[in-house]
C-alpha positions, 0 to 999 in steps of 0.5 A: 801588221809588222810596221814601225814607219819612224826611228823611235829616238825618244826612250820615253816617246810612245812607240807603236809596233803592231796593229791587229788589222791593216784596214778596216770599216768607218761603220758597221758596229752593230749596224751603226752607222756611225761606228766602225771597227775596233782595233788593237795596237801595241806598243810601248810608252803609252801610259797607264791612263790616257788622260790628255793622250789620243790615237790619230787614225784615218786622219782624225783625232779620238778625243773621246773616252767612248771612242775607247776600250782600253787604254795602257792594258798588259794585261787579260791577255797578258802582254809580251815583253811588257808592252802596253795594248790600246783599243779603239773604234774607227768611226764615220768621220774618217774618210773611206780610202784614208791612208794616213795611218795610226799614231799615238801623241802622248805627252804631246809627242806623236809617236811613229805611224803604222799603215792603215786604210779606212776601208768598207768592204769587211763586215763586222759579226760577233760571237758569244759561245754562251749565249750565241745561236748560230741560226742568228744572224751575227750583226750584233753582238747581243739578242735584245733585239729579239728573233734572229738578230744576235751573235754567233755561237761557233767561231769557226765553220767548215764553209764561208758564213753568209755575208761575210768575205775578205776583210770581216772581223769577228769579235768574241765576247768574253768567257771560255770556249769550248766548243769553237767549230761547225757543230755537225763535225762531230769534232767541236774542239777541232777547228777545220778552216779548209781542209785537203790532203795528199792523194794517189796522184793529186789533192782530196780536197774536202772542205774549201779554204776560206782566203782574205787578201793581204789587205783585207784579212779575216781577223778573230779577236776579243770583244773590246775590252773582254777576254775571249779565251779557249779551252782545250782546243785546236786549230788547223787553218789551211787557209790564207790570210787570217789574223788570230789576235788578242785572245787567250788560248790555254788547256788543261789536257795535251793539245797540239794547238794552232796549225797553219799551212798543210806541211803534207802539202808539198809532194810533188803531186800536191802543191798547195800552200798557205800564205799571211797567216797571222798570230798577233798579241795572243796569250798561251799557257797549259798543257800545250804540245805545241803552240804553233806548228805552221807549214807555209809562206810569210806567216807572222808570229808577233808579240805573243806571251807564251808559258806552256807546260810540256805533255806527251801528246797522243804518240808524240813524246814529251820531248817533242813538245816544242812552243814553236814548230816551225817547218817549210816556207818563205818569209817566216817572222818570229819577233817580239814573243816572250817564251817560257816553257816547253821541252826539246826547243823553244823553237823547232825550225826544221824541215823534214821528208813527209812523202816519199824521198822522190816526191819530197822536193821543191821545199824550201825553208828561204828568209826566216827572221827570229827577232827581239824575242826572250827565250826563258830556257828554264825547264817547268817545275810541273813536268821537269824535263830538261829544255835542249836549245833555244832555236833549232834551225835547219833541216833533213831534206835533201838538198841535191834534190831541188830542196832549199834552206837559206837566209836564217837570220837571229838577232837581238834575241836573249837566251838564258837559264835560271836553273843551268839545266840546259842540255846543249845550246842557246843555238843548235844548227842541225842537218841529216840530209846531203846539200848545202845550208846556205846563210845563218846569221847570228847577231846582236843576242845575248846568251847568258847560262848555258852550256854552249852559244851554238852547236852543230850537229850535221850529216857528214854529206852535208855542208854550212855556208856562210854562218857568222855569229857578230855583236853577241855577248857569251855569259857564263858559258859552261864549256864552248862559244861553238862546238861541231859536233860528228864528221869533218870541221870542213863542213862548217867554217863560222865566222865569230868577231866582235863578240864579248866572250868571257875569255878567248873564244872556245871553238871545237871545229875549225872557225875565222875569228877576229876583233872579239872582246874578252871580259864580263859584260857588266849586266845590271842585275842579271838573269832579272836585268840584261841592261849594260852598265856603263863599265860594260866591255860591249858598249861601242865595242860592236860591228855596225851592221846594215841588217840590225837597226835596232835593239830588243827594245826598238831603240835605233842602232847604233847609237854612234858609229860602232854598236853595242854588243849584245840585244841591248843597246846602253841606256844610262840608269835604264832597267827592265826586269825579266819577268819570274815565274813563281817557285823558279830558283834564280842561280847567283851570277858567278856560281853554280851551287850544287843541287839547285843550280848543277853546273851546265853539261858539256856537248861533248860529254852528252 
């Protein structure tokens, strides 16, 4: 679902960056036999209409204004980064075992393709919390029909619905769901997919999981064209390859929102973990503790539009209350979210002793990839607790006992604040725990407002390899580019070079730094803008870099040999407001006013 196939060389061509499903069925809708799927993708450039414009898929042409739902949308629900979203229905015409993929041809321009395969093995079955029974059979997504023959009422089951398996679809209808688990649990709130826990020697198993397969995966949505949105619930999925996509999640009271994976998971007695699972276009907002707390391996977080206000939740504090908690796991990608809110981190990306400190080993935290997202670090004006970093990575296991973090890739991300309340860093790297934390590479971000661009708070037994900060614009920092924070510089020796700095890079700890460029990055209109204009100091000032071929935006780098500094590449007269969130004070560029933009707090004075 993480494709893009084509360099996008054309800022005005259609690019396509997600899709909701990989494979799905030509037929099946409602039993036709004519109409399949339906299926979402994301993007940029499509247009607010489709007029003469069409997606290829399964090697055929849609042409018809019935073989779509909607066309351009942004919103219900709200879209990440301003993307635009299309849906569409395969049908029978394209040939089972197609794999040509999905574009889109706009303006007479084909767009770059995703992978996809007409594949007839998934089921479709839809679900109407309204007017569903759960004694129906879900082939449609009505009762017209009469007797048994209708949608669903529960979207979720402790065990496998009849007649479905790896690769089903389940379509929600529109309206609010309260109710989205097994009625006997008794929990109708709490959703259960798979269930197992820690034992004396073992796992207690108590509800089976319920696995797709890379390639056919069970995929919740919205109905197409409807808005499917749940209230005050949660989700614990210990299964593996789901897909949660393109519907709304928002609460009124504290919730801890989605779980993936079973981070109690790893004791040495119990190893079970999760894989591929998926959370693709969705829209969070409310009193959510956390959005996401996962616990697994390549699971993906892409191009979801989260705005929570932070809550105390159950014993957990209000400055717990993190949008991303992000624990153990190979392979984790977070790209392309637009995050607001929360208290702490934006991200929490850490690992942590859950059993015994003997039993706690063979964890590991490996190829962690945070990409092309937008951290809003102002704090809420509901509950006004101030917001400490953007991300937090790294971890408090031991790392002598067989524990592993390594490979902490951060780029083309942009952090800042409107109100100068953080309290720490764009960036915190931080360890408690003896060993070696091995590879955190930050490039190409744009950090503008904060106190510091990363801080460092470790364990005096631990040590930070090869960490290297390349390509990032520093904008009105308030008091260091690094600060190392407790015990001896020789734990961590960075490297920061080509960076934009608005003057000498300020270092609190020892560091190899070569080839920065001091001055003003020259945004268009910044915190709304963080477009480069063409006086800019970071145009073609940058290292070009194997590991970075594009920017926020999905345009290729570099553009020539050397690249832009910063998450944006220069686009001559190109602009793209930030969004603002209403009743949030924009501070002036250049000055910090007193009472409504206090100056930023130094690490060392906390």
């Amino acid at each position: 679902m993480v494709a893009v196939s084509a360099v996008w060389g054309q800022s005005s061509s259609a690019l396509l960056l997600y899709s909701s499903a990989k494979a799905g069925p030509n037929q099946g809708w409602a039993r036709s036999p004519i109409r399949g799927a339906a299926v979402s993708i994301w993007g940029k450039n499509f247009g607010g209409a489709r007029g003469s414009s069409f997606v290829k898929v399964g090697g055929m042409v849609l042409t018809n204004d019935s073989d779509y739902a909607e066309w351009g949308a942004t919103t219900n629900p709200t879209t990440a980064k301003g993307f635009q979203r299309i849906t569409f229905w395969l049908n029978s015409s394209m040939p089972a075992g197609d794999t040509t993929g999905i574009s889109v041809t706009v303006n007479g321009v084909q767009s770059n393709t995703l992978p996809f395969k007409i594949d007839n093995t998934g089921v479709i079955r839809f679900v109407d919390g309204t007017n569903g029974n759960d004694s129906w059979d879900g082939l449609y997504p009505d009762n017209s029909l009469g007797g048994s023959q209708g949608p669903w009422k529960t979207p979720f089951m402790y065990l496998q619905r009849p007649g479905t398996g790896p690769g089903a679809f389940f379509y929600m209808r529109g309206g609010t769901y309260t109710a989205i688990f097994d009625p006997s649990s008794g929990h109708p709130a709490q959703a259960l997919v798979g269930y197992f826990e820690e034992g004396g020697t073992n796992c207690n198993v108590y509800y089976p999981t319920i696995d797709g397969t890379d390639a056919l995966r069970y995929t919740v949505t919205s109905y197409p064209g409807e808005l499917a949105t749940f209230l005050n619930a949660e989700i614990s999925n210990m299964s593996s390859y789901w897909t949660l996509t393109n519907f709304r999640w928002t609460a009124t009271t504290p919730t801890w929102t989605v779980s993936l994976g079973n981070e109690w998971s790893m004791c040495a007695d119990c190893q079970r973990r999760s894989t591929g699972l998926d959370i693709i276009g969705m829209q969070f907002d409310g009193t959510q503790h956390h959005v996401v707390h996962s616990f697994g391996d390549n699971f993906h977080i892409l191009a979801n539009y989260i705005d929570t206000i932070p809550v105390t939740y159950s014993s957990f504090d209000i400055t717990t209350s993190y949008p991303l908690y992000l624990s153990g796991g190979d392979g984790l990608l977070v790209a392309d979210n637009e995050i607001h809110g929360g208290a702490m981190y934006s991200i929490h990306h850490y690992d942590e002793y859950r059993c015994s400190a003997s039993n706690d080993t063979n964890r590991y935290m490996t190829n962690s990839t945070f990409d092309s997202n937008l951290f809003d670090m102002t704090r809420s004006a509901v509950t006004p607790t101030d917001i400490r970093a953007g991300i937090l990575t790294g971890s408090g296991l031991d790392a002598t006992a067989n524990n592993v973090y390594a490979t902490t890739a951060i780029k083309n991300n942009i952090f800042f604040s409107r109100d100068n309340l953080v309290s720490e860093a764009a960036l915190v790297l931080f360890s408690s725990a003896a060993g070696t934390y091995n590879g955190v590479h930050v490039y190409n971000n744009t950090i503008d407002r904060v106190p510091s661009g990363a801080s460092v708070f470790y364990d005096t037994q631990s040590t930070w390899q090869n960490v290297d900060f390349t390509n990032n614009i520093f904008s009105e920092i308030g008091s260091y580019e690094l600060y190392v924070d407790g015990g001896s510089a020789v734990h961590i020796n960075p490297t920061l070079s080509y960076n934009l700095v608005g003057q000498a890079p300020r270092i609190n700890g020892n560091a190899t730094v070569g080839n920065n460029v001091v001055g003003l990055p020259a945004f268009v209109n910044a915190p709304a803008d963080f477009h480069l204009q063409a006086s800019s100091p970071a145009i073609n000032a940058g290292e070009a870099l194997s590991s970075v071929t594009q920017d926020y935006e999905w345009k290729p780098r570099p553009r020539t040999g050397a690249s832009d500094i910063g998450a944006l590449v220069f686009v001559a007269g190109k602009t793209q407001p930030r969004p603002v969130r209403p009743g949030v004070t924009v501070c002036p560029p250049s000055a910090h006013a007193p009472m409504k933009c206090p100056s930023p707090v130094s690490p060392a004075n906390q």
